[in-house]
Backbone bond lengths (Angstrom), bond angles and torsions (degrees), N, CA, C in turn:
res aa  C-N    CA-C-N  psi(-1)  N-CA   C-N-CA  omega(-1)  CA-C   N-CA-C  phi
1 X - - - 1.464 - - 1.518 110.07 -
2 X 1.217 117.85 132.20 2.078 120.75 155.34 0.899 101.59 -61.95
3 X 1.628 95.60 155.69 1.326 86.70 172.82 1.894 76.02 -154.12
4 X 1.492 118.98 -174.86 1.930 115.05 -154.96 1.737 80.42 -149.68
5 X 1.262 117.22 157.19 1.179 134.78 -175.74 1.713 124.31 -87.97
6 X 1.156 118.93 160.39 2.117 90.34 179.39 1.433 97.87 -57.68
7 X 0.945 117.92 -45.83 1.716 100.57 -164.87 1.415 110.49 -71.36
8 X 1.002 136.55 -50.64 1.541 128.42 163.05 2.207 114.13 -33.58
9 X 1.135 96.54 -57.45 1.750 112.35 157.56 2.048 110.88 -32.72
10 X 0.637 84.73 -69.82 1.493 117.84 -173.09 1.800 88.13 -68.96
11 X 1.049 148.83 -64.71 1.011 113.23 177.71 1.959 131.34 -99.46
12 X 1.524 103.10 23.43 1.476 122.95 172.68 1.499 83.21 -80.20
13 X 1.405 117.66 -58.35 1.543 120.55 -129.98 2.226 88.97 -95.75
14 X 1.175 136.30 13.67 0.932 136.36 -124.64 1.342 113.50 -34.22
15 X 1.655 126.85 120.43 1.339 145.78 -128.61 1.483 116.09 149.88
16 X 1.079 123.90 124.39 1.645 150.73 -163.58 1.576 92.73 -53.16
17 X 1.580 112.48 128.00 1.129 107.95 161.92 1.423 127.36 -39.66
18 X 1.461 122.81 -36.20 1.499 134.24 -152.85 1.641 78.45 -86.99
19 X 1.209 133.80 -14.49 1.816 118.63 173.04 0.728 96.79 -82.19
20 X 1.420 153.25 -85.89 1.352 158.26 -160.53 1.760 104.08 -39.72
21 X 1.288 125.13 -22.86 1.337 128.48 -161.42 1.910 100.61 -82.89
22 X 1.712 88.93 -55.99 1.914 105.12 172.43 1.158 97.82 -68.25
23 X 1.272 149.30 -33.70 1.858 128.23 -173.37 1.680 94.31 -72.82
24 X 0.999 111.73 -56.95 1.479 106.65 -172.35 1.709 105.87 -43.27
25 X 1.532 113.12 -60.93 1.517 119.02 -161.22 1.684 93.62 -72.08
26 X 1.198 131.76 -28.88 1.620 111.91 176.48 1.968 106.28 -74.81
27 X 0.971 119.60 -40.99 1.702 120.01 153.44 1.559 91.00 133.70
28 X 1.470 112.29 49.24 1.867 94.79 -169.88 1.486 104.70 -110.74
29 X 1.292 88.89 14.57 1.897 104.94 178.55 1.672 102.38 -96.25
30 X 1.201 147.05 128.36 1.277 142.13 -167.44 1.965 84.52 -111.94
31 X 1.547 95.41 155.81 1.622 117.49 177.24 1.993 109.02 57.71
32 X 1.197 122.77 13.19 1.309 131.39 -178.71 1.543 102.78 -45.78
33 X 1.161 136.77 130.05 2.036 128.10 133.10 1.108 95.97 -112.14
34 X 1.930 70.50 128.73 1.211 110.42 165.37 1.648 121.45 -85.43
35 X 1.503 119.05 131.57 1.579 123.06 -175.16 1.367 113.68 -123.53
36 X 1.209 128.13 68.08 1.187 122.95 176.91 0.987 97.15 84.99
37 X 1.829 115.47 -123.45 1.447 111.04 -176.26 1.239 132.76 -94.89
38 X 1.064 108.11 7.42 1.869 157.64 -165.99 1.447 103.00 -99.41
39 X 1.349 93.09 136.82 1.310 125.83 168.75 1.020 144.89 -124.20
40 X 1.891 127.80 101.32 2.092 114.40 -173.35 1.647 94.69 -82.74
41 X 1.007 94.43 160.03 1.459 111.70 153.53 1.558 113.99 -153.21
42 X 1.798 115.76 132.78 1.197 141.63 -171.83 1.867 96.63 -45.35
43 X 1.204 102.63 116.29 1.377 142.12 -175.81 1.973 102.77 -33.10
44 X 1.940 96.14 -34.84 1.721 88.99 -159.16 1.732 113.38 -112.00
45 X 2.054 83.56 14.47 1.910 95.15 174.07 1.273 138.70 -61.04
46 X 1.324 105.74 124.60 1.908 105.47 -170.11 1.140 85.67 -56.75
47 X 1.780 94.26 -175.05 1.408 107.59 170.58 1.460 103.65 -109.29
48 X 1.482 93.55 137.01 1.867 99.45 178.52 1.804 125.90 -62.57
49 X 0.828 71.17 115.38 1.946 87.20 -169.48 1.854 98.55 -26.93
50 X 1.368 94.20 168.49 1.704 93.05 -163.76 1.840 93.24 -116.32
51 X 1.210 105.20 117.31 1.533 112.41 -168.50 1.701 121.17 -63.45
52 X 1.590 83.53 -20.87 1.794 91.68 159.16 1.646 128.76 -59.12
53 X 1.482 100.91 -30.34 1.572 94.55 -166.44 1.465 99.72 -83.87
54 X 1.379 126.53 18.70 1.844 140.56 -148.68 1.847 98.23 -119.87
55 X 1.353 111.50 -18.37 1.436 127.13 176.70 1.726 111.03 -47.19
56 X 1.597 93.76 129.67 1.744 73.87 -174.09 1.655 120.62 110.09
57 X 1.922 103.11 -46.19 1.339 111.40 -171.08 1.413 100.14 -105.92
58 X 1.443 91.67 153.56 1.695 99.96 160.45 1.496 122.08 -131.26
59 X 1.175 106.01 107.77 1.738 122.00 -162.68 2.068 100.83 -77.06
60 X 1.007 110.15 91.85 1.449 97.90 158.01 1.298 124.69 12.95
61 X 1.079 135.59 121.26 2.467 113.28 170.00 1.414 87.82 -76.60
62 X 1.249 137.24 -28.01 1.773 93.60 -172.60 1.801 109.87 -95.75
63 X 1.070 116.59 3.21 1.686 103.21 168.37 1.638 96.20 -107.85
64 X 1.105 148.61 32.23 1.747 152.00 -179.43 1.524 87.51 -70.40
65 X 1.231 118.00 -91.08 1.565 105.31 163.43 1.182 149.07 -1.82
66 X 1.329 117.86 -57.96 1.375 118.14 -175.77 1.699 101.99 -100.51
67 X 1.696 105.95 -13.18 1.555 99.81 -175.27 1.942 82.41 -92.89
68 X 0.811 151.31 13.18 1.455 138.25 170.24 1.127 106.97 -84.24
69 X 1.738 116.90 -57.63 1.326 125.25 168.24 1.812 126.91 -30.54
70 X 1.579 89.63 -69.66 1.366 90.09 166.06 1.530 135.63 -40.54
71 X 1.418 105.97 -33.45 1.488 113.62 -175.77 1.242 107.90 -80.96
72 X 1.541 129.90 -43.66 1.370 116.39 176.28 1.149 125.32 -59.24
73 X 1.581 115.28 -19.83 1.814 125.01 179.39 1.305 82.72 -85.47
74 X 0.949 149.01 -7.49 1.722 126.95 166.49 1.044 110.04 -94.29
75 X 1.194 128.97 -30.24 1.510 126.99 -172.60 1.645 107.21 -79.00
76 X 1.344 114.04 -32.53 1.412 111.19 -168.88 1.703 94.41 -87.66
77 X 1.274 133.43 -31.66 1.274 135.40 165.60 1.549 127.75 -52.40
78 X 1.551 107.74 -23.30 1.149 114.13 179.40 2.315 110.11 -107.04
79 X 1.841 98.75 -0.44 0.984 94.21 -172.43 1.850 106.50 -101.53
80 X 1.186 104.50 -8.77 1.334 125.17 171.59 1.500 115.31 -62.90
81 X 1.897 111.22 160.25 1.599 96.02 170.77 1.236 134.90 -72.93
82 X 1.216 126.63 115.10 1.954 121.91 -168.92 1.095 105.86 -35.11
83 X 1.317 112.19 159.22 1.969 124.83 175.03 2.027 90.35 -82.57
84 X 0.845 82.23 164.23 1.846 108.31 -177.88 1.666 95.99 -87.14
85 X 1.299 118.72 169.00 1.352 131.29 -175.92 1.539 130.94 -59.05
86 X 1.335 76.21 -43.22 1.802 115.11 172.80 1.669 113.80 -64.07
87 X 1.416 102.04 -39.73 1.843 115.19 -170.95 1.427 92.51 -76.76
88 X 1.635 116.32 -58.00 1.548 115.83 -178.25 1.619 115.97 -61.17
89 X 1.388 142.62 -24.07 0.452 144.95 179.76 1.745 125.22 -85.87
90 X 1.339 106.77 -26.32 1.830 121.48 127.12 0.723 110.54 -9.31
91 X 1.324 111.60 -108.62 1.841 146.29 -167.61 1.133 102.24 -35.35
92 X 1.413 113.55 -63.76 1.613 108.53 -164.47 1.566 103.72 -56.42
93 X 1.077 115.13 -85.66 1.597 117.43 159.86 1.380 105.53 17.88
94 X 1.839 112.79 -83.87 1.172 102.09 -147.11 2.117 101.59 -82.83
95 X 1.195 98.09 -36.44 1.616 96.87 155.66 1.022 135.05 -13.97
96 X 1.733 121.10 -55.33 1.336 154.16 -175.69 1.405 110.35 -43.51
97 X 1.439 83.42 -75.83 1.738 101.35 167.41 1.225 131.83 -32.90
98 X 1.342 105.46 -59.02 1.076 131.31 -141.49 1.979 90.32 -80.00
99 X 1.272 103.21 -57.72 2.175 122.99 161.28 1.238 108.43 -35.53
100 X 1.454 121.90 -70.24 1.154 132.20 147.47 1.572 130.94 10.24
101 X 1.225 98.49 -74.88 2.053 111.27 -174.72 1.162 89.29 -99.42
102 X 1.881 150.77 -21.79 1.201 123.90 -173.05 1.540 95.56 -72.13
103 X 1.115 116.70 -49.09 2.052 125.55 -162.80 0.935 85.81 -70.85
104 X 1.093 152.76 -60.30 1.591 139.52 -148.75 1.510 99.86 -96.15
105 X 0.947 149.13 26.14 1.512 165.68 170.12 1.580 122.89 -107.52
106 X 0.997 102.42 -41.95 1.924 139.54 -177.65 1.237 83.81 -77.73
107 X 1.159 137.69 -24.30 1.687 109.03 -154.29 1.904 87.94 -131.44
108 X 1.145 113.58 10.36 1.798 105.23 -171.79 1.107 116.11 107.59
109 X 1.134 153.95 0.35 1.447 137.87 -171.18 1.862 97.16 -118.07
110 X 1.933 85.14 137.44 1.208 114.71 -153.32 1.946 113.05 -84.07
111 X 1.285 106.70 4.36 1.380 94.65 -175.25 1.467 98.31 -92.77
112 X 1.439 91.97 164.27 1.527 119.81 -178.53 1.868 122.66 -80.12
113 X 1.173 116.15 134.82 1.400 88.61 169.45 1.547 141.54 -17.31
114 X 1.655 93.92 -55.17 1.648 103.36 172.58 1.238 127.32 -54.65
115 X 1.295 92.33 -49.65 1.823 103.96 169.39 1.359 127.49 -53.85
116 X 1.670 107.75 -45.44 1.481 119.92 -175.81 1.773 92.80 -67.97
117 X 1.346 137.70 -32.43 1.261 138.79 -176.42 1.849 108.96 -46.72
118 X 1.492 99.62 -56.57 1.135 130.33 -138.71 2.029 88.26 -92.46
119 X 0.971 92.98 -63.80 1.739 96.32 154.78 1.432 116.36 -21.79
120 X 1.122 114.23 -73.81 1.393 115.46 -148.76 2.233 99.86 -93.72
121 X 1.447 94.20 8.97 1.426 105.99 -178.29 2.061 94.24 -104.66
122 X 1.345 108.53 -20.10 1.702 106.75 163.09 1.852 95.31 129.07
123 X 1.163 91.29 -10.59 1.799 90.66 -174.60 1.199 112.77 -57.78
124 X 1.459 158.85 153.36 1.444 164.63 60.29 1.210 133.04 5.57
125 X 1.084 105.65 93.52 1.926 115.01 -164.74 1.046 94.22 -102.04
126 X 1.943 108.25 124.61 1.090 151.32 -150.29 1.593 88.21 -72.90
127 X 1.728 131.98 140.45 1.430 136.01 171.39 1.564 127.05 49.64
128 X 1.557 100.36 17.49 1.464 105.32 169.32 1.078 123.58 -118.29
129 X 1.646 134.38 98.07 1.598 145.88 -164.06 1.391 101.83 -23.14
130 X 1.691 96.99 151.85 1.366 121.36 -162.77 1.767 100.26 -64.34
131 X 1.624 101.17 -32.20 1.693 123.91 -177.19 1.646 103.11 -29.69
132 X 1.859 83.28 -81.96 1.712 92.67 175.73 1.670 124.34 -44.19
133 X 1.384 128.37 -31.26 1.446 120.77 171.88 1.327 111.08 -52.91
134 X 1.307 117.83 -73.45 1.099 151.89 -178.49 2.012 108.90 -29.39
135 X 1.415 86.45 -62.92 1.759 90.98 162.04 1.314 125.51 -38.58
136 X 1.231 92.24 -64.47 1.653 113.77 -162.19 1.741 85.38 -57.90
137 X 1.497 139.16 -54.85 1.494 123.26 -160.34 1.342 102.10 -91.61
138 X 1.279 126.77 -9.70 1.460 122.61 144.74 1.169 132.26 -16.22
139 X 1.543 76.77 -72.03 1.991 105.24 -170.56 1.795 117.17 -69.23
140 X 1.512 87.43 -48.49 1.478 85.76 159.19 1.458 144.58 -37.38
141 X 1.198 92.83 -64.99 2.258 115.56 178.72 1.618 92.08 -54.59
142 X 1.920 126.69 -42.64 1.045 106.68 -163.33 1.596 110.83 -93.28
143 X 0.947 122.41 8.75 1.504 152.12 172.58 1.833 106.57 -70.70
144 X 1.328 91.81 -63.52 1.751 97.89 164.05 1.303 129.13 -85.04
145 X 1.181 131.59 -14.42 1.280 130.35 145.71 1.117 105.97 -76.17
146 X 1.547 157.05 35.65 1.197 129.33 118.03 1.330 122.92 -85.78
147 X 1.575 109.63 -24.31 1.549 119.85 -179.60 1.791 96.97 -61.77
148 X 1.110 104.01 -71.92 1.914 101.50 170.70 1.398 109.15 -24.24
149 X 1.922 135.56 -67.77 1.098 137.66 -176.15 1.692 105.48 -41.03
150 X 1.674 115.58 -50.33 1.275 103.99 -163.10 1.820 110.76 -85.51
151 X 1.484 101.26 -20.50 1.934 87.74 169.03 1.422 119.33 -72.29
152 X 1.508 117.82 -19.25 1.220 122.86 176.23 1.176 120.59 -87.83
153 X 1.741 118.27 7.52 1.010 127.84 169.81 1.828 106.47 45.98
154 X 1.526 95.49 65.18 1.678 105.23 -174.08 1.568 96.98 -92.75
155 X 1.607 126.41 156.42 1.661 115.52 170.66 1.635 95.90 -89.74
156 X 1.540 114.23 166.67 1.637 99.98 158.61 1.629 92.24 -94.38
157 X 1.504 83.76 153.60 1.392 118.50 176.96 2.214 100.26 -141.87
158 X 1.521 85.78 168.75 1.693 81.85 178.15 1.768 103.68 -65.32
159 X 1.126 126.30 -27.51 1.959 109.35 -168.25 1.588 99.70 -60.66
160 X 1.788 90.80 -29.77 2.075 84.99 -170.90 1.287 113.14 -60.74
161 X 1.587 115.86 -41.24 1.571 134.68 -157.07 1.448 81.24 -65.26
162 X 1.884 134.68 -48.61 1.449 121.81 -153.58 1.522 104.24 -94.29
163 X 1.292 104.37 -5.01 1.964 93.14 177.80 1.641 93.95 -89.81
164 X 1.321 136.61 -10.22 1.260 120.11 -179.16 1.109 119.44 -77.10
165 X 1.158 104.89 -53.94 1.881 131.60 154.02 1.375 119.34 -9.34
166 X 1.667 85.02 -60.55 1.793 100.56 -169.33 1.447 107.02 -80.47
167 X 1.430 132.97 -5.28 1.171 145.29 150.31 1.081 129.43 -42.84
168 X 1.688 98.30 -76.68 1.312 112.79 -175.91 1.579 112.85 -79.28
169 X 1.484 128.73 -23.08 1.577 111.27 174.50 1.951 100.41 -85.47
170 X 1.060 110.88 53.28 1.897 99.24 168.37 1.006 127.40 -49.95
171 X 1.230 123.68 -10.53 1.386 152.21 -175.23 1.546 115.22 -89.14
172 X 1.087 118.17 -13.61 1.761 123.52 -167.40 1.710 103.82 -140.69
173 X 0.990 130.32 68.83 1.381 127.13 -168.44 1.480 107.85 -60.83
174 X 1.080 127.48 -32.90 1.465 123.58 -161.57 1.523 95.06 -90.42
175 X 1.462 130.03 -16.55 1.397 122.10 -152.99 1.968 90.98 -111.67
176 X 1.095 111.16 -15.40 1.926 119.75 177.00 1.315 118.26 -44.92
177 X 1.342 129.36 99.01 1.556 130.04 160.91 1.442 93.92 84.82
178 X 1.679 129.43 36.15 1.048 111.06 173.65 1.810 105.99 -138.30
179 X 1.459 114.28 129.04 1.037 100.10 174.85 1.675 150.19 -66.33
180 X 1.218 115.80 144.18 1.674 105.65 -163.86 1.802 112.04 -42.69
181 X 1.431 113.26 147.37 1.487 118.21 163.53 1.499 137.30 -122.86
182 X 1.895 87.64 10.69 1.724 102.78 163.10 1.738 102.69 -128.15
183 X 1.284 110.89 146.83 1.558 116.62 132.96 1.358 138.68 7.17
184 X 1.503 131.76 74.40 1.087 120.60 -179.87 1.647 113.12 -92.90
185 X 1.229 101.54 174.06 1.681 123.79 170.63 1.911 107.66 -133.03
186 X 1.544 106.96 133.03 0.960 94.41 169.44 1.874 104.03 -110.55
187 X 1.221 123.53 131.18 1.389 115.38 -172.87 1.146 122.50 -68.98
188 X 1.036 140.10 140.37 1.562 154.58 -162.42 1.892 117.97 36.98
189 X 1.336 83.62 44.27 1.751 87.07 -177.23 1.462 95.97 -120.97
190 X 1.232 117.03 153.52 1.962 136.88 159.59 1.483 86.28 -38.42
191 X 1.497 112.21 -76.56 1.685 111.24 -131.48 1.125 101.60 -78.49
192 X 1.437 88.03 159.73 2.187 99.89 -170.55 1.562 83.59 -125.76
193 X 0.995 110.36 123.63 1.952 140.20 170.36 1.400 96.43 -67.71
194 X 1.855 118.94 116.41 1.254 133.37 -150.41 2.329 81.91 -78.28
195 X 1.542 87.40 151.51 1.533 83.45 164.30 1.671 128.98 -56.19
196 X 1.530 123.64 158.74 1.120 134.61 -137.47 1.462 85.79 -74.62
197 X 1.247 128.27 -64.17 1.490 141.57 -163.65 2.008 101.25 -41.23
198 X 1.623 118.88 -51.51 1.270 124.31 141.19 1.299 132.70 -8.88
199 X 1.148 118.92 -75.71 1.422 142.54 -165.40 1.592 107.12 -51.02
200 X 1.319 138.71 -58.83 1.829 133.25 160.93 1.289 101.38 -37.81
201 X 1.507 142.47 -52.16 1.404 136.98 -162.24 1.003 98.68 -73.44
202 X 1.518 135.70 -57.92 1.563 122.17 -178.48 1.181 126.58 -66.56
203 X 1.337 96.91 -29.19 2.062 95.14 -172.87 1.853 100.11 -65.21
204 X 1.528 117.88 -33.78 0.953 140.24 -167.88 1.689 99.87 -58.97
205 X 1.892 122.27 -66.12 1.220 137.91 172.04 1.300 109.46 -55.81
206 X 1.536 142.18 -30.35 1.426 144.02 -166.66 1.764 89.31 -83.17
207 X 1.250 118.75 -60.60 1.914 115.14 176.04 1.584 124.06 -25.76
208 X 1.851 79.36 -55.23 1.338 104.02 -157.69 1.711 110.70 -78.94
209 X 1.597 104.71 -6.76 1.595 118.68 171.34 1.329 127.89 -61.22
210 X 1.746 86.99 -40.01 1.437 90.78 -163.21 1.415 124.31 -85.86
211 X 1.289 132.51 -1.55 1.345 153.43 156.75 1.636 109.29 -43.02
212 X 1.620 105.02 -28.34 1.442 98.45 -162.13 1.981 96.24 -132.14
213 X 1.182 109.45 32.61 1.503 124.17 -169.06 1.396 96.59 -103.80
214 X 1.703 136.65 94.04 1.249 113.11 -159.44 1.929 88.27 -106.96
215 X 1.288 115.63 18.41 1.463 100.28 178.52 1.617 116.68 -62.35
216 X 1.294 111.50 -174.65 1.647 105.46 170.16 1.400 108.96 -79.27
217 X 1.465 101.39 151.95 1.471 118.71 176.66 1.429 118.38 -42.35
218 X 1.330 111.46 -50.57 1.614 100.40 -179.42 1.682 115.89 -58.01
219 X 1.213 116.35 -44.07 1.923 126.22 178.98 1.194 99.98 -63.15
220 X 1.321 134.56 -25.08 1.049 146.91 -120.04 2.120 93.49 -111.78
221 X 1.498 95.64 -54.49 1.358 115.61 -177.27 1.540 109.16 -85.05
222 X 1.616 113.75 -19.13 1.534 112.45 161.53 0.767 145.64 -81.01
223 X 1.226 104.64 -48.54 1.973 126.29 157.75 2.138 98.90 -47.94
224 X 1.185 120.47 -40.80 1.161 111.61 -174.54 1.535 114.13 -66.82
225 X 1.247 111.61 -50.79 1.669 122.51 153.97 1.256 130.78 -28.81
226 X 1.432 113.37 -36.95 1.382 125.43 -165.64 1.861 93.58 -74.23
227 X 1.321 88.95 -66.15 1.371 116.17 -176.10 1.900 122.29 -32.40
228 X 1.621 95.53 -58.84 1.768 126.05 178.71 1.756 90.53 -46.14
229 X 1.399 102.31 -73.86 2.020 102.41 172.70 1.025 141.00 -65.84
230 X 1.458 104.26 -22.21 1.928 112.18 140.75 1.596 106.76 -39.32
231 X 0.829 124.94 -67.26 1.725 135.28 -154.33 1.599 102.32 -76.11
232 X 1.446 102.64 -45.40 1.916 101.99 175.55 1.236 124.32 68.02
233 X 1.683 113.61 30.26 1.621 131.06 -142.70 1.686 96.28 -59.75
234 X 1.376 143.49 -3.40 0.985 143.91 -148.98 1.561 124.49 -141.06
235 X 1.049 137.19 125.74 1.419 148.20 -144.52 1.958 85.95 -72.54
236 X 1.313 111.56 -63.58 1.768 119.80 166.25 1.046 100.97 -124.06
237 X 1.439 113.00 169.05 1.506 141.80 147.89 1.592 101.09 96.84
238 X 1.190 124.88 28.69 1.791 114.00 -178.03 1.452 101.04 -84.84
239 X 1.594 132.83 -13.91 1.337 108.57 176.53 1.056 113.15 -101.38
240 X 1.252 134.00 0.31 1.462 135.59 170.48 2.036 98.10 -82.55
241 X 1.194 111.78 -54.65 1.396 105.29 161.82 1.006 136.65 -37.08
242 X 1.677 106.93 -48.12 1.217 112.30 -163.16 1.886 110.93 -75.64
243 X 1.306 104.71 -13.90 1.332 105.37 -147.25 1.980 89.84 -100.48
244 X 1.503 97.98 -22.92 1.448 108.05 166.85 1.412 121.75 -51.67
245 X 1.317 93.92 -52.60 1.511 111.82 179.87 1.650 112.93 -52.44
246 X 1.676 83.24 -53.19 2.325 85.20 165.27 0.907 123.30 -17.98
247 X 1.618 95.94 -55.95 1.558 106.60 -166.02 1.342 142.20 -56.70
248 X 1.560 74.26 -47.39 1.741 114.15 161.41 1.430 121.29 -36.27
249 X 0.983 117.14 -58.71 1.644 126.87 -171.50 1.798 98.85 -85.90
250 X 0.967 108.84 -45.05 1.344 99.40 -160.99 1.805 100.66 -72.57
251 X 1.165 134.42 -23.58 1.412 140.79 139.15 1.219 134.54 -47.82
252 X 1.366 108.15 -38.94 1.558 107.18 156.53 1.101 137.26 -37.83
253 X 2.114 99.33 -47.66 1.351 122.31 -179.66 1.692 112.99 -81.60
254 X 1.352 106.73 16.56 1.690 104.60 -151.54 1.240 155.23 62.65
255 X 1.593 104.52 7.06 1.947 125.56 156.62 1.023 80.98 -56.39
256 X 1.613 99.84 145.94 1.854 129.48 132.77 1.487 102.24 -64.23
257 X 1.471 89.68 133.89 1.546 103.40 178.59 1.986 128.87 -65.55
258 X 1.363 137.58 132.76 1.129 135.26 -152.81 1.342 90.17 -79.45
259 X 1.924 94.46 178.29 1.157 94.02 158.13 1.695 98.03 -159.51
260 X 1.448 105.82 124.52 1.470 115.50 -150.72 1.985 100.65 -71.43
261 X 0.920 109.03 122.11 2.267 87.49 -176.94 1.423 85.31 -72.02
262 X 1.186 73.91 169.87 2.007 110.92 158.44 1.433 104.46 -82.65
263 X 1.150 126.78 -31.49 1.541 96.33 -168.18 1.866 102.40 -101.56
264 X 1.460 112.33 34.00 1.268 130.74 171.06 1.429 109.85 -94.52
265 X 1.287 115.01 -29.41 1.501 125.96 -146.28 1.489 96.53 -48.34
266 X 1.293 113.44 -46.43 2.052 95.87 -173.91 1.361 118.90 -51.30
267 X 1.415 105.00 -37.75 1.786 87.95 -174.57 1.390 101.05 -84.97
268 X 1.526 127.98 -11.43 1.334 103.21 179.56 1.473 118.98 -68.45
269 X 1.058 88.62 -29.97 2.153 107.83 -179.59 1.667 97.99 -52.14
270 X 1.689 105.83 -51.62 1.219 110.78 -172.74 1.298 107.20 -43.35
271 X 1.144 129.33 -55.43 1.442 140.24 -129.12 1.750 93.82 -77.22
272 X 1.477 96.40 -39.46 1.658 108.17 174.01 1.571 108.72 -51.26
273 X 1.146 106.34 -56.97 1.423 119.26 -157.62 1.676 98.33 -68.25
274 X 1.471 138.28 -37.51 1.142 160.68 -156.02 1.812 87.79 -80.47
275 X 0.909 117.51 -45.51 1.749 123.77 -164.50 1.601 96.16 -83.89
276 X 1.254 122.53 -42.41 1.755 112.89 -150.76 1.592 79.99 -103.14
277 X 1.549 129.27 -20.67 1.729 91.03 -163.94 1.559 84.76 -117.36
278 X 1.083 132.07 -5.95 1.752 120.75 159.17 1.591 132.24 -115.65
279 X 1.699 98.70 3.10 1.201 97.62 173.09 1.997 111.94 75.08
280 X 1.413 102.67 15.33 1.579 104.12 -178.11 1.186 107.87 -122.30
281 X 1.393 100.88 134.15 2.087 110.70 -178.98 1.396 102.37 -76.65
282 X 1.406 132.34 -53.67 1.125 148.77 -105.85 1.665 94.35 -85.69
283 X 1.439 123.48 -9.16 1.053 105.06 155.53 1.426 142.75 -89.21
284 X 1.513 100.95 -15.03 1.279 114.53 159.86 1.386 133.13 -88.46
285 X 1.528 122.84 -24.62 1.138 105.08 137.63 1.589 162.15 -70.52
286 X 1.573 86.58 -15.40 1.634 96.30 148.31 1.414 134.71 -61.88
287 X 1.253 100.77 -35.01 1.790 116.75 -174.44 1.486 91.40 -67.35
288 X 1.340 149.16 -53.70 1.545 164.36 154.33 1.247 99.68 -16.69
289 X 1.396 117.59 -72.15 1.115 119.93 -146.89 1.715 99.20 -90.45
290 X 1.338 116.76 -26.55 1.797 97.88 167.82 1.268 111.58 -69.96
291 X 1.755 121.97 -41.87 1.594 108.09 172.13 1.847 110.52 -46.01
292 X 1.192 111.46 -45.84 1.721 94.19 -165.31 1.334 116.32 -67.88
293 X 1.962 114.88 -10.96 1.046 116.98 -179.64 1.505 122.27 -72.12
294 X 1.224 94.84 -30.56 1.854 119.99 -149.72 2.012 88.02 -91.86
295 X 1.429 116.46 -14.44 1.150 114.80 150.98 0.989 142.17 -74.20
296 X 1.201 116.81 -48.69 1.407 138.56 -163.25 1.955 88.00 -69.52
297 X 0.930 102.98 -31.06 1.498 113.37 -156.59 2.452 98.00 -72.85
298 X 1.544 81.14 -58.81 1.624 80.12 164.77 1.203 130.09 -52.83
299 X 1.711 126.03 -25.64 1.644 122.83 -152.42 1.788 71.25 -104.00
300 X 1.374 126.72 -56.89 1.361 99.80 175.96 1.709 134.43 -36.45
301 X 1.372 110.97 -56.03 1.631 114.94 170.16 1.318 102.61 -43.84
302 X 1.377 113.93 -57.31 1.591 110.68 -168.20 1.841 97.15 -51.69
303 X 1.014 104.65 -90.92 1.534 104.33 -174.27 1.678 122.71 -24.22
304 X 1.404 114.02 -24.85 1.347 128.57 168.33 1.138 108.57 -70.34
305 X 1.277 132.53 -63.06 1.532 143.68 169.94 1.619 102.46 -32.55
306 X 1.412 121.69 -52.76 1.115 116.69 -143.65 1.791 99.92 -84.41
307 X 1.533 107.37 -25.40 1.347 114.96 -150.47 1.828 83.35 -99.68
308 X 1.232 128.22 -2.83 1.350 111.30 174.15 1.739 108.39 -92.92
309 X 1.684 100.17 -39.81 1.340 99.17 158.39 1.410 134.10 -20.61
């Protein structure tokens, strides 16, 4: 293994030797030798997130760990040279897609990646309901109106939750940005979707929560998720919403946005079922928080790739 010196540390991470000296001696440096008065540290170590910018929050103790992790792949992601317009405009692109056929997959609709590609590029795939088109450019428009929400640094509020809505069901005009007015069932799930008359008061109390939710952003954006499809504010389309909304927040905070697969769907179901019949997040915010990891982790390679280039 490499490994770089405090002062080499100290100027990757740019930060006072005498920091790099206390991270090491409090132990928040992992794989350190120690030499006397000397210190290696493994050549390819983020830098440990700065517990100041954490003021305010309260991180769970059992995700501190994996939410530490996460933050240093953000921090070193955001300390790197930005991608150009063109590079971001890549990613997102192929991202799109890719969000796209997983959410709209999860919920029934029959096109294929390729198709959903080719779809949302204007094509017409031969014997597949008008439904599925329609979805797929649904999902899209409301895909970019959240990116708009988060450069404009918009808060959510309920109009946001119903312009997404009204996005993504393009397909149901009368049912768009409007909340349900019968009784639902969701089949083989714990949670029972509070009656319709209900549903304005909570969606109303779930908004009005999060102002005063000082956990970390990632628990933060799961537990809210859990909750949004607890409630089911919507006749269709709350998990394609709901999962929009994910996105939403966790972009706010500066995650790259997830993207749940389809061939995940059991534990995501789980994660539901884990919350309404035991009252525990922790599987759904884990499932969150490895997607944002398993990202953060690609736009790094990419940027590695590019910068060895």
């Amino acid at each position: 293994m490499d490994y770089m010196t405090v002062k080499q540390a100290a100027e990757q991470w740019n930060i006072s030797d005498r920091r790099v000296r206390l991270l090491c001696a409090q132990g928040r440096i992992d794989g350190i030798i120690h030499q006397g008065r000397s210190y290696l540290i493994p050549a390819n170590t983020l830098k440990p997130i700065d517990r100041r910018s954490l003021r305010g929050k309260e991180p769970s103790p059992q995700y501190s760990a994996l939410f530490a992790s996460i933050d240093a792949m953000k921090a070193e992601l955001n300390r790197r040279r930005p991608l150009t317009q063109g590079e971001l405009k890549r990613l997102q692109d192929e991202f799109l897609v890719e969000f796209t056929y997983n959410s709209n997959a999860i919920e029934g609709n029959t096109l294929s990646l390729k198709e959903t590609a080719l779809v949302l590029e204007g094509v017409t795939i031969d014997q597949k309901p008008l439904k599925d088109h329609l979805e797929a450019v649904g999902h899209r428009d409301a895909f970019l109106y959240v990116n708009k929400l988060v450069s404009e640094k918009t808060p959510i509020c309920e109009r946001v939750i119903r312009n997404i809505h009204a996005l993504v069901l393009i397909d149901r005009p009368e049912d768009r940005g409007a909340y349900r007015r019968i009784p639902v069932k969701i089949i083989g799930a714990y949670q029972k979707p509070p009656q319709p008359y209900l549903v304005p008061v909570q969606m109303e109390q779930l908004v009005a929560d999060l102002a005063h939710d000082k956990r970390h952003r990632i628990e933060k954006a799961a537990v809210f998720h859990l909750k949004f499809e607890g409630i089911h504010p919507f006749i269709d389309g709350n998990g394609r919403t709901g999962r929009l909304l994910l996105n939403l927040m966790l972009m706010q905070a500066g995650y790259p946005p997830i993207d749940v697969k389809f061939t995940d769907r059991k534990r995501y179901y789980a994660g539901f079922d884990s919350y309404y019949q035991d009252n525990d997040a922790s599987p759904m915010v884990k499932m969150v928080a490895e997607y944002t990891q398993e990202r953060l982790l690609q736009m790094l390679q990419i940027l590695q790739n590019r910068d060895d280039d």
